[in-house]
C-alpha positions in Angstrom: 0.0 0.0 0.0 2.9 2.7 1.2 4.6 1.4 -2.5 1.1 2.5 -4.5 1.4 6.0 -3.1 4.6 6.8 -3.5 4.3 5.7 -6.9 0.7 7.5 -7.4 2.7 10.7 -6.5 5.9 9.7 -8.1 8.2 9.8 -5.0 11.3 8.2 -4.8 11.2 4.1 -4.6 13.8 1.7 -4.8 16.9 4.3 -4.2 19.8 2.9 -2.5 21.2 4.3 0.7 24.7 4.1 -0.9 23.6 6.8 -3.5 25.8 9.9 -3.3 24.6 12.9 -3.7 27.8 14.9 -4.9 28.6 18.4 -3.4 25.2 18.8 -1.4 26.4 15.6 0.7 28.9 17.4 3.3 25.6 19.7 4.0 23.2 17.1 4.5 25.6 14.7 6.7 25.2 18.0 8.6 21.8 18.8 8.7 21.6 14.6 9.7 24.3 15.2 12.5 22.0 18.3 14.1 18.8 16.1 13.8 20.3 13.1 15.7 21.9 15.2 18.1 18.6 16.7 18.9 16.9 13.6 19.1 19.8 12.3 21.4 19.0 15.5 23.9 15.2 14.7 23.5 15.6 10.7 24.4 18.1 11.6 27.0 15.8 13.9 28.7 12.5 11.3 28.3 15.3 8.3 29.7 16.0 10.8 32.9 12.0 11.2 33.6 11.5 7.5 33.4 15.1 7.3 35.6 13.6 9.7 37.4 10.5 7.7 38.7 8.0 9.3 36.6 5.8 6.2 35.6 3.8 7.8 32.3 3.0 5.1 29.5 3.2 8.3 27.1 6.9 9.0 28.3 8.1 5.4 27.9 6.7 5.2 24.2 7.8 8.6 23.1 11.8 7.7 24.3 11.5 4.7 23.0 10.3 6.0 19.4 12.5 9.0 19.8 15.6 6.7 20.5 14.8 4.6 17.6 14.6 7.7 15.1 18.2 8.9 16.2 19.4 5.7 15.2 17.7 5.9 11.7 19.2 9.0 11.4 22.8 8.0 11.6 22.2 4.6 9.7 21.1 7.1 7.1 23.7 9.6 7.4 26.6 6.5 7.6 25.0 5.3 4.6 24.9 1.6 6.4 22.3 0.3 4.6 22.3 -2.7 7.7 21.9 -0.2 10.4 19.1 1.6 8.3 17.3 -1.9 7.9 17.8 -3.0 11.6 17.0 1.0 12.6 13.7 1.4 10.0 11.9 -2.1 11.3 13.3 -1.2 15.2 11.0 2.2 14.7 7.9 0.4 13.1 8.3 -2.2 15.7 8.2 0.6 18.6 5.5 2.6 17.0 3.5 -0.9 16.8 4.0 -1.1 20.0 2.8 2.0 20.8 -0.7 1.5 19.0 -1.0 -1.8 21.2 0.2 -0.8 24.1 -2.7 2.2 23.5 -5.1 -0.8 22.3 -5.3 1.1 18.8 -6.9 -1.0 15.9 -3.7 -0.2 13.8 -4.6 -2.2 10.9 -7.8 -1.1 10.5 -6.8 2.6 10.9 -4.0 2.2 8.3 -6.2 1.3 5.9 -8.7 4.0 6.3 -5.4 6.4 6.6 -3.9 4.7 3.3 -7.4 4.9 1.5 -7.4 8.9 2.8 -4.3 9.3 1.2 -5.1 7.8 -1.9 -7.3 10.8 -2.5 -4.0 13.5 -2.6 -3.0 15.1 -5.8 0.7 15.4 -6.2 0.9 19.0 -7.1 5.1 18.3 -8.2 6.0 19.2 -4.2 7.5 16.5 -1.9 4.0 16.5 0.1 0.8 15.5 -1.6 -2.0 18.2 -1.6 -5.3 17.9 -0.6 -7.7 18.8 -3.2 -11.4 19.2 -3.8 -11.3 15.3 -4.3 -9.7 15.1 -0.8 -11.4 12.6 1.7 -10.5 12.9 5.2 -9.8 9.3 7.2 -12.6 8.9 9.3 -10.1 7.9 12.4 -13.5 8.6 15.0 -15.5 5.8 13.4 -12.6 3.5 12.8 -12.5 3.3 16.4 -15.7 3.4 17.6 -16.2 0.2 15.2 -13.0 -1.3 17.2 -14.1 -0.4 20.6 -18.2 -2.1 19.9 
């Protein structure tokens, strides 16, 4: 399903993580560097709560997802296409997780997400537009169906 729209809107599928991009590449290792060094502060200040005694479902999940995502981020700026595998299916596994840990119906709400999406217009931007065509997932009734 994620393959169909990002081929409905033409983004990028199939590139590998070896790919250089030539003289923008010093810049982006950069921009990668600040974005997992924020995420490092961000997990290391969730960790300290949790170290801290603060016992919130909500704080567990979010360090663990943010601590997954800073390790995507320097898989993909190291170019290690392992690490990005092993970091990419650690995240979905943690935001999984999350949605059971929550007793979301995550199937069931991708689909009606995926369908939603379905409905964009690729307007030759990196994020797909909603037009007049545009139908909004209807996330309240997904779960009201799960919770009956």
């Amino acid at each position: 399903m994620v393959r169909q729209f990002h081929e409905k809107h033409s983004f990028q599928v199939g590139v590998q993580v070896h790919e250089n991009v030539g003289d923008q590449e010093a810049g982006i290792n950069r921009m990668l560097d600040d974005l997992a060094e924020a995420v490092a502060q961000a997990s290391g200040a969730l960790h300290q709560q949790i170290n801290d005694g603060v016992n919130d479902i909500r704080v567990a999940r979010a360090q663990l997802m943010i601590e997954e995502l800073g390790e995507l981020l320097q898989a993909m700026r190291d170019r290690d296409e392992e690490q990005l595998a092993d970091a990419v299916t650690d995240l979905a596994y943690v935001v999984v997780g999350t949605a059971v840990a929550f007793d979301l119906p995550l199937d069931e709400l991708f689909d009606e997400v995926h369908s939603s999406n379905m409905t964009k217009y690729a307007d030759g931007t990196h994020k797909p537009s909603k037009g007049r065509s545009y139908a909004p997932p209807n996330i309240a009734q997904v779960l009201k169906g799960a919770r009956q």
